[in-house]
C-alpha positions in Angstrom: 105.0 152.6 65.7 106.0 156.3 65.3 109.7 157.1 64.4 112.0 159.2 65.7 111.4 161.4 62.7 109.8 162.3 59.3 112.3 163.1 56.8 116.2 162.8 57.5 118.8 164.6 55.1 121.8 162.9 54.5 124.2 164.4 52.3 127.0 162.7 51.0 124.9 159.7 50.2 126.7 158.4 47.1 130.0 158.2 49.3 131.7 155.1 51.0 129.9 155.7 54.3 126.7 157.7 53.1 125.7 154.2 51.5 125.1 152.2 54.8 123.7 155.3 56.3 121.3 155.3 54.0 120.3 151.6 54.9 121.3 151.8 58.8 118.8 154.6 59.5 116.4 153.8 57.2 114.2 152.9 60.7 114.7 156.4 62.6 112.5 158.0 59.9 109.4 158.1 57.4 111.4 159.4 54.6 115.1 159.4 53.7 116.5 161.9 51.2 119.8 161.7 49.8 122.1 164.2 48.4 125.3 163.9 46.5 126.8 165.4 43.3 126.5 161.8 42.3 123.1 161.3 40.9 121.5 158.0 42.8 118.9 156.0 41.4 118.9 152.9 43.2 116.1 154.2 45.5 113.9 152.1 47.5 110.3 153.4 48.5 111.0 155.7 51.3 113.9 157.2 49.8 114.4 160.3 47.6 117.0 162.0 45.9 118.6 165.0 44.7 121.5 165.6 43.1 123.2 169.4 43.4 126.2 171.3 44.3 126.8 172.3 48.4 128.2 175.6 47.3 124.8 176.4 45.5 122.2 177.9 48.3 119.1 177.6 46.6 119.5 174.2 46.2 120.3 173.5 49.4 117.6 175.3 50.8 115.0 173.0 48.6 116.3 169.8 50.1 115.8 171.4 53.4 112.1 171.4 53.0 110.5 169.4 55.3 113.5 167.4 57.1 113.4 167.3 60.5 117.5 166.1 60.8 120.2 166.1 58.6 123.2 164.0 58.8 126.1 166.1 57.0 128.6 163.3 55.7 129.0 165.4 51.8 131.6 167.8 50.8 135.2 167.2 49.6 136.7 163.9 51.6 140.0 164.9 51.7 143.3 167.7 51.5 142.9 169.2 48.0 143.2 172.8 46.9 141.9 175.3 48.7 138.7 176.9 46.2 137.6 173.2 46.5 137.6 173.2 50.4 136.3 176.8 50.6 133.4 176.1 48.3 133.0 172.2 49.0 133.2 172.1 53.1 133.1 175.8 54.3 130.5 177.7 52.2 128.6 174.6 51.4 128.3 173.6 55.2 127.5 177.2 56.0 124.5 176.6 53.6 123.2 173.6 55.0 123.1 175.1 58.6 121.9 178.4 58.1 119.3 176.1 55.6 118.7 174.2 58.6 117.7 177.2 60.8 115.7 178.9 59.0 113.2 175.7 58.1 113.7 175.0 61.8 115.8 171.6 62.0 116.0 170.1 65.3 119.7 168.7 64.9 121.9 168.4 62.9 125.2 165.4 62.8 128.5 165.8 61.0 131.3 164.3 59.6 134.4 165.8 61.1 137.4 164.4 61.0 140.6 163.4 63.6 142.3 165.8 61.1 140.6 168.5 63.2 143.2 168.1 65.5 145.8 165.8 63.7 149.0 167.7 65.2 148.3 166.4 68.5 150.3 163.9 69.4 149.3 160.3 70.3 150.6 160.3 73.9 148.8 163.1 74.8 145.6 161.4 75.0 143.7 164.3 74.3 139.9 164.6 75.1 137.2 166.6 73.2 137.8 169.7 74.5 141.6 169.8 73.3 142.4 172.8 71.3 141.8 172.3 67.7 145.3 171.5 65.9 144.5 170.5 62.4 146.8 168.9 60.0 145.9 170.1 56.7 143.4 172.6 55.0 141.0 169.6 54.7 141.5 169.8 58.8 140.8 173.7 58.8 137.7 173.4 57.0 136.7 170.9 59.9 137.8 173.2 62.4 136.0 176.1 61.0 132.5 173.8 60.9 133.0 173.0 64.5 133.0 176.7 65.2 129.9 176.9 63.0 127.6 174.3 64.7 129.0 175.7 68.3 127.7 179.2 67.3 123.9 178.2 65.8 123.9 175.9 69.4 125.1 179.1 71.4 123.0 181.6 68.9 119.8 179.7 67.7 119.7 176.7 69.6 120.5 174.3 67.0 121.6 170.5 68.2 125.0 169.6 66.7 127.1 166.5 67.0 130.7 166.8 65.3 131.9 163.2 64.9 135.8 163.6 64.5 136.0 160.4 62.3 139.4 159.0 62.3 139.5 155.5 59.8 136.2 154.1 58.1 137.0 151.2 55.6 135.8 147.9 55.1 138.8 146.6 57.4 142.3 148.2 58.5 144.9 147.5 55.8 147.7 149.2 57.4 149.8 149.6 61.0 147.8 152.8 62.0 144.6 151.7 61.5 144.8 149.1 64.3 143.8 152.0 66.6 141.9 154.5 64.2 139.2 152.0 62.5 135.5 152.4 62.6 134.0 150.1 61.2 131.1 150.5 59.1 128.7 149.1 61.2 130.0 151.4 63.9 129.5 154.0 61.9 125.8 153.6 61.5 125.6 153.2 65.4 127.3 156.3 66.3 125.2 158.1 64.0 122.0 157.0 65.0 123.2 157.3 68.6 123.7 161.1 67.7 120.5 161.2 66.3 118.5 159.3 69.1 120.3 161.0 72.2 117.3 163.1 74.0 119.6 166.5 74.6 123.2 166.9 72.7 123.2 170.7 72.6 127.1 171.1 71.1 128.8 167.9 71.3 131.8 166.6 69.8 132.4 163.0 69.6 135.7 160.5 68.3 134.7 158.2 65.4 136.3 154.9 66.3 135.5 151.0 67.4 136.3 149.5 69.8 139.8 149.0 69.4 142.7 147.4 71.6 144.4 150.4 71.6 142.6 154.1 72.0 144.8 157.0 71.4 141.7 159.6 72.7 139.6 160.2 75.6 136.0 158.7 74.4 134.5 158.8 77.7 131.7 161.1 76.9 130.2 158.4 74.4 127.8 157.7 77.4 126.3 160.9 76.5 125.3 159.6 73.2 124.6 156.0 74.2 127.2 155.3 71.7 128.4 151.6 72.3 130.7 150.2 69.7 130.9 146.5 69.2 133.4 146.1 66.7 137.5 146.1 66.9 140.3 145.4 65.1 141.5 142.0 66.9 140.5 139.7 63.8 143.1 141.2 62.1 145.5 142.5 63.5 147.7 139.3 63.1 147.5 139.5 59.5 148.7 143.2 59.6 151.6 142.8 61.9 152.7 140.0 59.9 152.3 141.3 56.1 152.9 145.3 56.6 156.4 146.8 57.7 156.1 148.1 61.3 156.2 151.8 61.6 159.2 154.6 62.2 158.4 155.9 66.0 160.4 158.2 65.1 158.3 159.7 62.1 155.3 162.4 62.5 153.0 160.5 60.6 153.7 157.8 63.3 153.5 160.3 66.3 150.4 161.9 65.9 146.9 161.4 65.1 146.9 162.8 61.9 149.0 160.2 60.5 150.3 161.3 56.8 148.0 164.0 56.5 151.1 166.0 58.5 153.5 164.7 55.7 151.0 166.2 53.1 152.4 169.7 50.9 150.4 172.5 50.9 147.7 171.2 48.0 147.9 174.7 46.2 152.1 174.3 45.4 150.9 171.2 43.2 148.8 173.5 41.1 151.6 176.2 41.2 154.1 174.5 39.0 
């Protein structure tokens, strides 16, 4: 039976969620390669590695050979100082699409992030075409890829989805993360939704299960065929009973960003 493609590139691979990518859409394709500072060596037959730097464009370029998709999921995972997010997410994203274009990718998915637009609050149930508000520089390099992958659809035709991932652990340990989880298994399924969808031009998409409570708008999931089957009900009596409730009167209660809004600039750290 033919798959969906020939060789997917996911970078990131070596990370908490690149790992059960790397299994979960091991079906969509003939050949998986995987990319991460990390080296990985575990590899089963129709997988291959490399191991480079985002911010180096040759490299990038020769993992770009022959892929036919790449799922975007590497660069820095968090706030940090701001030559690591300008090399890590912003030039090194900048090289896998304009990578991508010129060996002719069909689409490409990334890993954004709610801290996109963290400073909105959580009553506003915001949909995907709320302004950008991010929370951090982390959130600004998010921001600035989302430009990106709008721009090479507008320009050069290239498929993007932008999955604004809010909480991806094993299982919510924490108040917040009643409404924010994805689950792992989630995960894989909005990610191969992305990749599967016949036309996505420029979307953007909210990373979540299918929780209780939904602080966003999710409704154009139907676009992707995105349909989560997990939630947060099998423990959320263990939470509410072990973890302090939350201040409703505290930013990092009010909007979707949670802490991230608490954070210091990442640069006054290295200052002192």
């Amino acid at each position: 039976m033919a798959k969906d493609y020939e060789r997917i590139l996911i970078t990131g691979a070596a990370g908490r969620l690149g790992g059960h990518l790397r299994k979960g859409l091991a079906h969509l394709a003939n050949h998986i390669r995987l990319a991460d500072l990390t080296e990985i060596t575990d590899l089963a037959p129709h997988e291959e590695a490399m191991s480079f730097d985002l911010a180096d464009t040759d490299a990038v370029a020769r993992a770009m050979e022959g892929v036919d998709a790449v799922v975007h999921f590497g660069g820095a995972p968090l706030e940090t100082q701001w030559n690591t997010i300008l090399a890590s997410n912003i030039e090194g994203t900048y090289n896998i699409y304009e990578a991508a274009r010129r060996k002719g990718v069909k689409r490409v998915v990334y890993a954004s992030s709610v801290h996109a637009i963290g400073y909105h609050k959580l009553t506003s149930h915001i949909d995907e075409a709320a302004p950008v508000r991010p929370d951090s520089l982390y959130g600004v390099s998010k921001c600035f890829v989302e430009a990106l992958a709008r721009l090479y659809w507008d320009k050069f035709g290239m498929e993007s989805v932008c999955l604004r991932i809010f909480s991806s652990f094993p299982e919510p340990p924490e108040r917040r993360m009643l409404w924010s989880w994805l689950s792992f298994t989630d995960c894989v399924r909005l990610v191969e939704a992305s990749l599967t969808a016949p036309h996505v031009g420029f979307t953007i998409a909210y990373g979540l299960s299918d929780n209780k409570v939904c602080p966003v708008d999710t409704s154009n999931w139907k676009l992707l065929g995105y349909h989560p089957q997990d939630n947060t009900e099998f423990v959320r009596a263990k939470v509410e009973s072990t973890v302090p409730p939350l201040d409703p009167h505290a930013p990092a209660t009010q909007y979707l960003g949670g802490w991230f809004v608490d954070l210091p600039h990442p640069d006054d750290e290295v200052a002192k």
